[in-house]
C-alpha positions in Angstrom: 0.0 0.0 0.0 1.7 3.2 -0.9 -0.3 6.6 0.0 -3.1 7.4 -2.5 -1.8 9.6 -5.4 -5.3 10.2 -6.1 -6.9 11.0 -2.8 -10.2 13.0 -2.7 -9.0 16.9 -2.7 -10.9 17.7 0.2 -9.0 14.8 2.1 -6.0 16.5 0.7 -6.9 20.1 2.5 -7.7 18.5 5.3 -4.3 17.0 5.6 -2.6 19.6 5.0 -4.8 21.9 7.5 -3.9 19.9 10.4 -0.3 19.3 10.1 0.2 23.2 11.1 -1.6 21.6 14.3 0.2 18.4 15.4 2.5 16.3 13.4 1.3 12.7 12.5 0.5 10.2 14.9 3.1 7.6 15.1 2.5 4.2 13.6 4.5 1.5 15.9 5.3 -1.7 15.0 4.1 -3.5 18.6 6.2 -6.6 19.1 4.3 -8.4 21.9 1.4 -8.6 19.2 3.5 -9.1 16.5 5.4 -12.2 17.7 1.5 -13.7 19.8 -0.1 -13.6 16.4 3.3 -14.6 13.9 2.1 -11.2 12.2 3.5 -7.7 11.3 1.1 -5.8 13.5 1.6 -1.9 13.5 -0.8 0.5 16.1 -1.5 3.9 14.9 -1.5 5.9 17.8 -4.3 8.3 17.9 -4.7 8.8 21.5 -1.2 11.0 21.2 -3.2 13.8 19.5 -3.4 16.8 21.4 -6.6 15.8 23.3 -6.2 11.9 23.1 -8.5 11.1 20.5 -8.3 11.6 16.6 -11.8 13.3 17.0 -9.7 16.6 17.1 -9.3 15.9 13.5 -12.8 15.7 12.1 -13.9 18.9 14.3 -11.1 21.1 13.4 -11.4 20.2 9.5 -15.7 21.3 10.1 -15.0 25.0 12.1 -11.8 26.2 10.5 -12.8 29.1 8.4 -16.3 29.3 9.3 -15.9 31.8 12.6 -20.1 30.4 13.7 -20.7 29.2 16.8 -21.2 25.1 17.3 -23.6 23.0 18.9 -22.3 19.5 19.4 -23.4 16.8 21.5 -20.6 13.9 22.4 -19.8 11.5 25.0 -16.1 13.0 25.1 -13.8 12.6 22.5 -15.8 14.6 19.8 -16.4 17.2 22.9 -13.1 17.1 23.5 -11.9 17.8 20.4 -14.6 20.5 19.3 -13.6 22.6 22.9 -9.9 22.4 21.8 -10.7 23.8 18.7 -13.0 26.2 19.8 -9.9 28.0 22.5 -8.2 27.7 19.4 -10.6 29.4 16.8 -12.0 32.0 19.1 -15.0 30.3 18.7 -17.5 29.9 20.8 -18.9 26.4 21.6 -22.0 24.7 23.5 -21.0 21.1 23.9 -24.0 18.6 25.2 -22.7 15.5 27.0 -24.7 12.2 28.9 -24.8 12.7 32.1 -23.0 9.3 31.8 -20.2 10.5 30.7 -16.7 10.1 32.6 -15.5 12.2 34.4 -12.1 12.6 33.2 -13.9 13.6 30.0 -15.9 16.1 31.1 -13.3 17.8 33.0 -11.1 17.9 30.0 -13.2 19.6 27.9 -13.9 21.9 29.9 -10.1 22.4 30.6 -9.8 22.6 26.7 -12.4 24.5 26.0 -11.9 27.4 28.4 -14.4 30.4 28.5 -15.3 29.5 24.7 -17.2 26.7 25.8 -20.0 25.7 28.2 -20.8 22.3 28.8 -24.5 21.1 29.2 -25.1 17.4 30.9 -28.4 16.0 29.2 -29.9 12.4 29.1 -28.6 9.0 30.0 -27.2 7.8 26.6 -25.6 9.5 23.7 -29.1 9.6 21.5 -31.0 11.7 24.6 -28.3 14.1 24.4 -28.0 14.5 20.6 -31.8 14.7 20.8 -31.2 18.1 23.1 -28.5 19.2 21.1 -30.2 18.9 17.6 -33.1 21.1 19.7 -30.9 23.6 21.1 -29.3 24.7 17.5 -32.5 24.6 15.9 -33.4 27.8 17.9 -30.5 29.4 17.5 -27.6 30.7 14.5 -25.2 28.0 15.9 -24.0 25.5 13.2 -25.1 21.6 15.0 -21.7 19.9 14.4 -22.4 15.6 14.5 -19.4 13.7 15.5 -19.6 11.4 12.8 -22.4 12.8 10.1 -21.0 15.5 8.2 -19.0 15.5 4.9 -16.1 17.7 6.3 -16.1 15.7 10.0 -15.4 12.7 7.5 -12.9 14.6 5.5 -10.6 15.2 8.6 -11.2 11.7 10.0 -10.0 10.3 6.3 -6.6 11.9 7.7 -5.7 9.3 9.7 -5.8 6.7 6.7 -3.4 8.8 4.9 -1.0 8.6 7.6 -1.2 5.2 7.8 -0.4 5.0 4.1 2.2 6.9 3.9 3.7 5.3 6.9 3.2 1.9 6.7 2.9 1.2 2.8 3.0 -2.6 2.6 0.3 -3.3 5.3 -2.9 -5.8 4.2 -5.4 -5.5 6.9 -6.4 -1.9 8.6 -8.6 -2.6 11.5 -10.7 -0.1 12.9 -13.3 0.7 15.1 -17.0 1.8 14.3 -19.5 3.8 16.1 -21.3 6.6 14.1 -19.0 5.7 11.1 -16.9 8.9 11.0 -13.4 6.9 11.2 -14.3 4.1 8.9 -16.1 6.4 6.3 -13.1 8.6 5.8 -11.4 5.4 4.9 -13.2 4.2 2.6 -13.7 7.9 1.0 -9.8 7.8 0.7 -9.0 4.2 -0.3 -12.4 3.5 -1.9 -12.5 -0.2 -3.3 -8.4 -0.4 -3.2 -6.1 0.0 -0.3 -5.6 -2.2 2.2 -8.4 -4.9 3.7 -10.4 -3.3 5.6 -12.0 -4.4 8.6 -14.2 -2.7 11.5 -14.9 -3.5 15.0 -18.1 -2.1 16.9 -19.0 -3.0 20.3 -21.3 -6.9 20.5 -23.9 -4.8 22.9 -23.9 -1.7 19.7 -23.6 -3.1 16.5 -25.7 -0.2 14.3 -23.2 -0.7 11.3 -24.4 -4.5 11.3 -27.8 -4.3 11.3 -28.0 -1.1 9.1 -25.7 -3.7 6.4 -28.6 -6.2 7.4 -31.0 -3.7 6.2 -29.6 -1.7 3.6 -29.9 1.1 5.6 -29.4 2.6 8.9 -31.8 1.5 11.3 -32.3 2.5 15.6 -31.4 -0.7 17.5 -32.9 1.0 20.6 -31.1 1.8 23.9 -27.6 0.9 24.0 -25.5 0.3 27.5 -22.8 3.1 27.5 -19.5 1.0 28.6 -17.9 1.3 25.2 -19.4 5.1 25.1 -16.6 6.5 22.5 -18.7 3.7 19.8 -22.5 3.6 21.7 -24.2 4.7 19.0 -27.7 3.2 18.3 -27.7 4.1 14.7 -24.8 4.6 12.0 -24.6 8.0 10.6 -26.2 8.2 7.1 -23.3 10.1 5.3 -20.8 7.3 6.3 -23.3 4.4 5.7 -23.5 5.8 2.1 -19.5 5.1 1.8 -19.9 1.8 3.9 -23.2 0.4 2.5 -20.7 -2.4 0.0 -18.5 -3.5 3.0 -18.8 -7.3 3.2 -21.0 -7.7 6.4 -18.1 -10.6 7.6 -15.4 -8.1 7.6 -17.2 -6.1 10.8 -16.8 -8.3 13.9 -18.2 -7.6 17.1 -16.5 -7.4 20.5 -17.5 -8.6 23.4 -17.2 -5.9 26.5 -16.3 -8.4 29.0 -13.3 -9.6 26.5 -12.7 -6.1 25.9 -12.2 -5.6 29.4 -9.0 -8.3 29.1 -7.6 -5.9 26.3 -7.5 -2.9 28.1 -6.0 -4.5 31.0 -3.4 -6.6 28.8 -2.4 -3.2 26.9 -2.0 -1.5 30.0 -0.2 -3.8 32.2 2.0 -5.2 29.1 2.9 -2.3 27.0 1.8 0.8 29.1 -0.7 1.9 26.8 -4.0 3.7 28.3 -6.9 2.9 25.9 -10.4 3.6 26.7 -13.1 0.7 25.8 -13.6 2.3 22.2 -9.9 2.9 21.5 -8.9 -1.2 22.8 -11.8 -2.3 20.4 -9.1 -2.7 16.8 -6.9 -4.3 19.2 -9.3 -6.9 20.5 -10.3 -7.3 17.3 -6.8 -8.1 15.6 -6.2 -10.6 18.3 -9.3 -12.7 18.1 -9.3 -12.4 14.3 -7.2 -15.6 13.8 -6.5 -15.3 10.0 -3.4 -13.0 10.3 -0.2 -15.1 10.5 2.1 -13.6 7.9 0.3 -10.5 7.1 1.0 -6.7 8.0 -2.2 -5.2 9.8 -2.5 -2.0 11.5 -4.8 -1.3 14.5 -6.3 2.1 15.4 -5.8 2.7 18.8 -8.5 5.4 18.3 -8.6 7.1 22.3 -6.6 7.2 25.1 -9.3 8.9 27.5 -10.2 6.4 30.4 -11.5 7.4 33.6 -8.9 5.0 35.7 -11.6 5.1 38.3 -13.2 2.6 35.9 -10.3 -0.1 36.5 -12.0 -2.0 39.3 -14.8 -2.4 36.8 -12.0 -3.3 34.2 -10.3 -5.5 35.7 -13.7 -7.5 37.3 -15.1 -7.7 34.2 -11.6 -9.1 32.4 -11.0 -11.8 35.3 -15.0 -13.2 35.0 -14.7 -13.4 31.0 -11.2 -15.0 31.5 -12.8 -17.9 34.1 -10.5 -16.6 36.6 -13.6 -15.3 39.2 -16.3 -17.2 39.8 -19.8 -16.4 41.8 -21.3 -19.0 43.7 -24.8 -18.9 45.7 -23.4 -21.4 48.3 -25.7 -23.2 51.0 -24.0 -23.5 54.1 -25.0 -26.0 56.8 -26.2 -23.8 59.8 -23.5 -26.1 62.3 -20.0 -25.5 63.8 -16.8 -26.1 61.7 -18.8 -26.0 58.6 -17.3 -22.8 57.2 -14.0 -24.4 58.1 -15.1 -27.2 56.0 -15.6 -25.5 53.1 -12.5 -23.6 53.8 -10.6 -26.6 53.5 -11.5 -27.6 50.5 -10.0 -24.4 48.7 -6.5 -24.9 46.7 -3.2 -22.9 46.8 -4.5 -20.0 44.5 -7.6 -20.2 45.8 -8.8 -16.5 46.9 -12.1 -15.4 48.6 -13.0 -11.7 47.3 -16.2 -11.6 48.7 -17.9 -13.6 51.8 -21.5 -12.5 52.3 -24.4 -14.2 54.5 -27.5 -13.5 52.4 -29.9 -14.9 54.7 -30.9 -18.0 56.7 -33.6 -20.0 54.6 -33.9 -22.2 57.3 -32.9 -23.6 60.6 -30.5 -25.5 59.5 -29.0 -23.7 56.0 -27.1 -20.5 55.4 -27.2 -18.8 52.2 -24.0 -17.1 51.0 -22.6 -14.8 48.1 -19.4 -15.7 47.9 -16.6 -14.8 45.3 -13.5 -16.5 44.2 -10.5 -15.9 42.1 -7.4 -18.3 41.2 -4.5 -18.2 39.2 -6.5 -20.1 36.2 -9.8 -21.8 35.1 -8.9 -25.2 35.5 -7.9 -24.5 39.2 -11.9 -23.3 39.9 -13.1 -25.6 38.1 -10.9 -28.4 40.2 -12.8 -26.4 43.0 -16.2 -26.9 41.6 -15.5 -30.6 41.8 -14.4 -30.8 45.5 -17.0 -28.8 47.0 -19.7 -31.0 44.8 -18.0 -34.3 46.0 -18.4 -32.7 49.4 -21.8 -32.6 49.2 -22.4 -29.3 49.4 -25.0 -27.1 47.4 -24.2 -24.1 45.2 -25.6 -22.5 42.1 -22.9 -20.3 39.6 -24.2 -17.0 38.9 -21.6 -15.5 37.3 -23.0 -15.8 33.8 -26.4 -15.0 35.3 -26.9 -11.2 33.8 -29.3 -10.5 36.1 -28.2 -11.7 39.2 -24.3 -10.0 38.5 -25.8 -6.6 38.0 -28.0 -7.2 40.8 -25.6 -8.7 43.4 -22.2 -8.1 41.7 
């Protein structure tokens, strides 16, 4: 792949306009994923942008020149990015956010944005707060800036492809991540039907590109949970489904957030990188995709925003999906030396996290909530068989949805 002699002009402008901002991301060649998968496997690093996210990119190419004031609504990288260009730009800036959102991401973009922006908290999920954004311009002369629908948005975004090709000319597979479409759009308006392979990664629990490829069109797959909230979008944007409508519907994959969990805990304890759930999704992708081995692929690591208060959650989330944390519902016999009993029966790297009596359902029985880690899955599962040759009773809730999110 060598970079497109004949890329759209207004990619070209773009590219040009935002190298007197930042110089290109770098593309590194990562070797712990290189030499796990027997593949050349390059990440483009696109939470090193000035705000973390290549969002900046897409916002910057939409305002510069126009001087009007924005409306936007985001769940943090697009907010982020539109706030740093309105400080920038002199331009001033009314950013909605979920009342969901992180922390961390609402405080820097209001660190970015300055006394040019003002930050309004609206709605649970992304699509209640574009709702109140979409409003809010509607009454006034602000220009409503989507994160992902717009022609020039997808213009700037199509700036990271062209870095990529120009950096990494002999790469196969580019793997990205879709939410509204922005990123993946601006490939495909660069490369078109040449180029490398690509592929896209959405969130299993928000996949709006698949069913809008199911339908032909973009369609509203209702509410959708907010974990992954840099690619939570309930439905594709229309401008980028127009460029993504051919994409073979096997070449988007969907990610797991439990699994994704493992990835941003692997990326962070391995190769000190801080990815947030939508920035990790490429990378989970590439190392689930199995068909690799000899080929040069490049991952976008899209964000580098996370909320490190999230990392209990993280790391929960990555040791259940792994099989190394089980739940149990255990019933206890209501007698002396019967805790001890069980207590015995636990191996070397056995470790109780949580110990709760939930009640007494009789006399003679004790119900408990009780959590355990080991060092692997066969070790709890080696568990599983002594406490059932024991005699005891339990029931496994930890792939029970309900009973994690109400007891976990």
């Amino acid at each position: 792949m060598t970079a497109p002699a004949a890329a759209p002009p207004a990619v070209r402008d773009a590219l040009a306009a935002i190298r007197t901002l930042f110089p290109p991301t770098p593309c590194q060649r990562n070797a712990f994923l290189s030499d796990r998968l027997g593949a050349e496997v390059w990440l483009k690093r696109e939470d090193l942008t000035p705000v973390r996210s290549y969002k900046i990119r897409g916002a910057f190419n939409a305002m510069r020149g126009s001087g009007a004031p924005v409306v936007c609504a985001s769940a943090g990288n697009h907010a982020q990015g539109v706030a740093w260009c309105c400080a920038r730009l002199k331009v001033r800036g009314e950013v909605f956010m979920p009342v969901t959102t992180p922390e961390q991401k609402r405080m820097k973009t209001a660190q970015f944005g300055g006394e040019w922006v003002t930050i309004r908290l609206v709605g649970d999920t992304f699509d209640e707060c574009l709702a109140a954004a979409l409003d809010n311009a509607a009454g006034t002369d602000a220009r409503f800036l989507s994160p992902f629908d717009d022609d020039a948005v997808i213009a700037g975004q199509a700036t990271v492809a062209a870095e990529i090709a120009e950096a990494v000319p002999g790469a196969d597979v580019l793997v990205m991540p879709v939410g509204g479409g922005g990123l993946s759009a601006g490939a495909r308006l660069l490369f078109g039907d040449g180029g490398p392979e690509l592929r896209l990664a959405e969130p299993e629990t928000a996949a709006s590109l698949k069913a809008a490829l199911a339908a032909g069109a973009p369609v509203d797959i209702g509410k959708v949970p907010n974990f992954v909230d840099g690619a939570a979008v309930a439905r594709i944007g229309a401008r980028p489904f127009a460029l993504l409508r051919g994409m073979d519907p096997a070449a988007v994959v969907t990610v797991p957030e439990d699994r994704l969990c493992g990835t941003i805990q692997e990326m962070l304890n391995v190769e000190g990188i801080v990815l947030e759930p939508a920035g990790a999704l490429a990378v989970d992708a590439v190392e689930h995709m199995g068909d690799l081995a000899g080929r040069t692929v490049v991952a976008v690591c899209t964000g580098g925003n996370f909320d490190f208060e999230r990392l209990p959650e993280v790391r929960e989330r990555a040791a259940r999906f792994a099989g190394l944390k089980r739940y149990w519902i255990l019933s206890l016999p209501q007698r002396p030396g019967a805790l001890r009993g069980f207590l015995d029966l636990l191996g070397p790297n056995d470790n109780i996290t949580r110990f709760e009596y939930l009640k007494k359902s009789a006399r003679t029985v004790g119900t408990v909530l009780i959590g355990i880690e080991s060092a692997s899955p066969a070790e709890l599962l080696a568990l599983d068989a002594r406490v059932q040759a024991e005699g005891l009773s339990f029931r496994d809730i930890t792939d029970d949805p309900v009973m994690v999110e109400f007891v976990i």
